[in-house]
N, C-alpha and C positions, 0 to 999 in steps of 0.2 A: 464677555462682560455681563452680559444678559440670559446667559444660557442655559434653561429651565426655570427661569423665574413664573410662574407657573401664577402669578398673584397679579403681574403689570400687564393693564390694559391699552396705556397709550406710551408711546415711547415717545425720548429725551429729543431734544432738536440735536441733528446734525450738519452745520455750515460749512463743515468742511470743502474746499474745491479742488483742493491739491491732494491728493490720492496715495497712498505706501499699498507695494503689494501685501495680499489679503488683510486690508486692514480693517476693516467692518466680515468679514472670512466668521461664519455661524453668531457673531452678535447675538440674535434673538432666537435662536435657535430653541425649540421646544417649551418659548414661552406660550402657550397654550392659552392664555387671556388675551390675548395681544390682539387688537382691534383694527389698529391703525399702522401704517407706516409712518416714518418721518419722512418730509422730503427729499429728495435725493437730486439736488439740481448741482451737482459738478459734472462737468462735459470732456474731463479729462481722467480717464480710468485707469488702472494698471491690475496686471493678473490678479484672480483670486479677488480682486477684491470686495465683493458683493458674494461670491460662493454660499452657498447655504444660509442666506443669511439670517432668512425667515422660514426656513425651513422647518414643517411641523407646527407653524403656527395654527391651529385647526381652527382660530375662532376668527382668524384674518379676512378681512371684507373689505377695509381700505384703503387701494395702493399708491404712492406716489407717481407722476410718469418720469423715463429715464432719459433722458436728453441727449445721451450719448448719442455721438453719430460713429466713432471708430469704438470697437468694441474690443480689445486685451484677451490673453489668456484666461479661460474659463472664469471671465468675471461674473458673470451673471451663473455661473453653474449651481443648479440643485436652489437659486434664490427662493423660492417659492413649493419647492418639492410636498408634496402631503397638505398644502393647507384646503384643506377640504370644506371650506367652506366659502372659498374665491368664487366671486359668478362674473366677474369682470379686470381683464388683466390689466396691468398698466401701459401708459400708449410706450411704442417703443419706435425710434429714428436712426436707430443702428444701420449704416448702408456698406460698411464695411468690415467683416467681422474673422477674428483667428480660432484659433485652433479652441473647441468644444466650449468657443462663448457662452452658448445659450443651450448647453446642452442638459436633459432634466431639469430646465426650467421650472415648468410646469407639472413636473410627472405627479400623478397621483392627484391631484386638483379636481376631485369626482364629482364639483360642483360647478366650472367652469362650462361656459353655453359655449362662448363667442370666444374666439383666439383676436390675438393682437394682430394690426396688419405688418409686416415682413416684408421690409423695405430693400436688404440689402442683395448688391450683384456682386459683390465679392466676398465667397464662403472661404471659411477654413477649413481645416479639418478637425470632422465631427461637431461643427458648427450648431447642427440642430437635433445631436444624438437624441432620440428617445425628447424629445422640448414636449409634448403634449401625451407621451406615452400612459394608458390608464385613466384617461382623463374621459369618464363614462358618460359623461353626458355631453360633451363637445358634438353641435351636431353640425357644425362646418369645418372648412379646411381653411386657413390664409394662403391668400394669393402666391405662387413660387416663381418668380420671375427668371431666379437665375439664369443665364445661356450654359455658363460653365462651372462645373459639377468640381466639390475636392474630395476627397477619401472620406467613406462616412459619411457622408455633411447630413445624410435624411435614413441616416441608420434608426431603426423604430420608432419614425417619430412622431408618427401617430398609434402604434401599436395597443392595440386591446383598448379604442376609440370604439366600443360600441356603441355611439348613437349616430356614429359619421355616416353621412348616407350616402353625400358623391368627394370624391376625389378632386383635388385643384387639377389646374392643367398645368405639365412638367413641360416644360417649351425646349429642355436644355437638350441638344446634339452629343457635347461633349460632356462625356461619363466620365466617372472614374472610378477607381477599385471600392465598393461595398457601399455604393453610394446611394440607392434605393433598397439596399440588402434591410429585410421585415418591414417595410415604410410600412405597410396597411394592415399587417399580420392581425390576425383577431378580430378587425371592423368585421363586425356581421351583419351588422346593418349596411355597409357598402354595395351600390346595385349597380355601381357605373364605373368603371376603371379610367384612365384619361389615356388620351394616345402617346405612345410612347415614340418619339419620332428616329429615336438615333439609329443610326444604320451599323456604326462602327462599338463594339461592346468590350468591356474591360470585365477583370479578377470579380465574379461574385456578383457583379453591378443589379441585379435585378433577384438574384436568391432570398426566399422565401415573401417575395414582397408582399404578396396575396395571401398568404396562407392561414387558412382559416375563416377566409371572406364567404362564407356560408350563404349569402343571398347573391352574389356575384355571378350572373349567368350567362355571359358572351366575357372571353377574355380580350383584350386589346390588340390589335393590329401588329403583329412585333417583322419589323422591317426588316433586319438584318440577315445578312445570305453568309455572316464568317459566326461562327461561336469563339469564345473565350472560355476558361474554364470555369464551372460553378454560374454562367453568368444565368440561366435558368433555374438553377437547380431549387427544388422544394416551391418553382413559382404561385404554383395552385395547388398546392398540395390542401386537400382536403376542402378547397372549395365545392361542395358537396351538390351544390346547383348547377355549377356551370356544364354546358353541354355544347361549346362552339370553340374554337380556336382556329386560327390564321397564320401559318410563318410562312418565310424566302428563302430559309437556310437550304442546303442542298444537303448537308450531309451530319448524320449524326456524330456526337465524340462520346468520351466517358462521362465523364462528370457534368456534362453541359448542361441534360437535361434530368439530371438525377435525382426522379421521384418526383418531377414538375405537376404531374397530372395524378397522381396517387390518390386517391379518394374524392372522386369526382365524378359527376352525373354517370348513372350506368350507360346510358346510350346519348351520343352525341355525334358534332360534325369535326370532321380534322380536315385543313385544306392546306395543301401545300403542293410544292413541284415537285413532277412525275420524278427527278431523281433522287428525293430523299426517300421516296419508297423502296425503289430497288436496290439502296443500298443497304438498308436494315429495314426487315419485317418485322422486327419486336412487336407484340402486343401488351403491353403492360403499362405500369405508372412513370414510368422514367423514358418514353414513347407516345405509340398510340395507344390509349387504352382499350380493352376487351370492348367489344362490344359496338364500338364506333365505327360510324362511316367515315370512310376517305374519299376524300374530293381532290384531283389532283388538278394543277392548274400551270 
């Protein structure tokens, strides 16, 4: 209705409370004047419906809060995508959210300090894809309470957050396929990883999570004695600091750890049980790296 109106600074009242999928779906999209939100007080959503809505708004500063407590099919997706000028988000009471809700939320928001708090224990899938991805000056994480993980739910979702320094704490046991897959990729400012407690690892669950965390120099505790496939792989890749690592596993597979350690501190410590050594002496990035002590335990 609104989209590219490139001249309006304050938008129209919306009272609507009863919701049609995507029906406010890019509204304001690339109105670039656009100051203000309208309020947004219906507590009854349906998919799409809020999807890009302000998308590109670059002169956007301020936002309504959403009230929702069940959160629909990628309603909130891409709502705020690029507005580079947000330094404050709106509050949000979402506790139970479907499939890629709140995903690219926020991506691109290069202005954004402080993330909203993140209330809910039941994700979808792709719940929080990439929600703060690029967002360069983010210099905390909101709290992740979840226990149980769904497909995706924190695929990139603070990726290329260079100003994040530490990591929330992930409490959750139960993983699932691609569910930490690039969470922290690109933080170079990240110096602290959180512990990662699950013992039992799914498809991908933890691939390329670190990578590129260039001040990150002790990796985290990883409990697990079974691999999955890919559930390592490209972990620390290129985290260029770190120089310590800890696993349980006993034994190496292909794809598990592939490339996990690939440009990473030239000398460091590797600890692990005496039988994952004797069964592959590799020395390289997808292993132990060159140059490293092994500490067997």
């Amino acid at each position: 209705m609104f989209n590219g109106c490139y001249d309006i600074k304050s938008a129209p009242e919306l009272p609507a409370e009863n919701l049609l999928s995507g029906c406010y779906k890019g509204m304001f999209m690339n109105c670039k004047s656009l100051l203000d939100t309208p309020v947004l007080s219906s507590t009854t959503l349906e998919s799409y419906c809020y999807q890009a809505m302000f998308s590109n708004c670059i002169s956007l500063t301020g936002v309504s809060e959403l009230p929702a407590t069940t959160l629909p099919y990628a309603c909130y997706k891409s709502m705020f995508y690029k507005c580079t000028s947000l330094t404050q988000p709106p509050k949000l009471y979402a506790e139970t959210l479907s499939g890629y809700s709140c995903s690219l939320m926020f991506s691109d928001c290069t202005s954004l300090i402080n993330p909203p708090e993140l209330f809910a224990d039941e994700l979808g899938i792709g719940c929080y894809q990439q929600m703060f991805s690029n967002c360069t000056s983010l210099t905390q994480a909101p709290e992740l309470s979840a226990a149980t993980l769904a497909d995706y739910c924190y695929l990139e979702m603070f990726e290329g957050c260079s100003s994040l320094t530490q990591a929330p704490e992930l409490p959750a046991i139960t993983l699932a396929d691609f569910c930490y897959n690039k969470m922290f990729q690109n933080c170079t400012s990240l110096t602290q990883a959180p512990e990662l407690p699950a013992s039992s690892l799914t498809l991908y669950c933890y691939s390329g999570m670190f990578n590129g965390c260039t001040s990150l120099v002790q990796a985290p505790e990883l409990p697990a004695t079974t691999l999955a496939s890919n559930c390592y792989s490209y972990m620390f890749e290129n985290c260029t600091s770190l120089s310590s690592i800890s696993v349980k596993f006993t034994e190496w597979t292909d794809s598990s750890t592939l490339n996990w350690l690939n440009g990473v501190a030239s000398t460091g410590t590797f600890t692990g049980p005496e039988d994952l050594f004797e069964s592959n002496q590799s020395r390289d990035g997808s292993h132990v790296p060159v140059n490293w002590t092994i500490n067997q335990n």
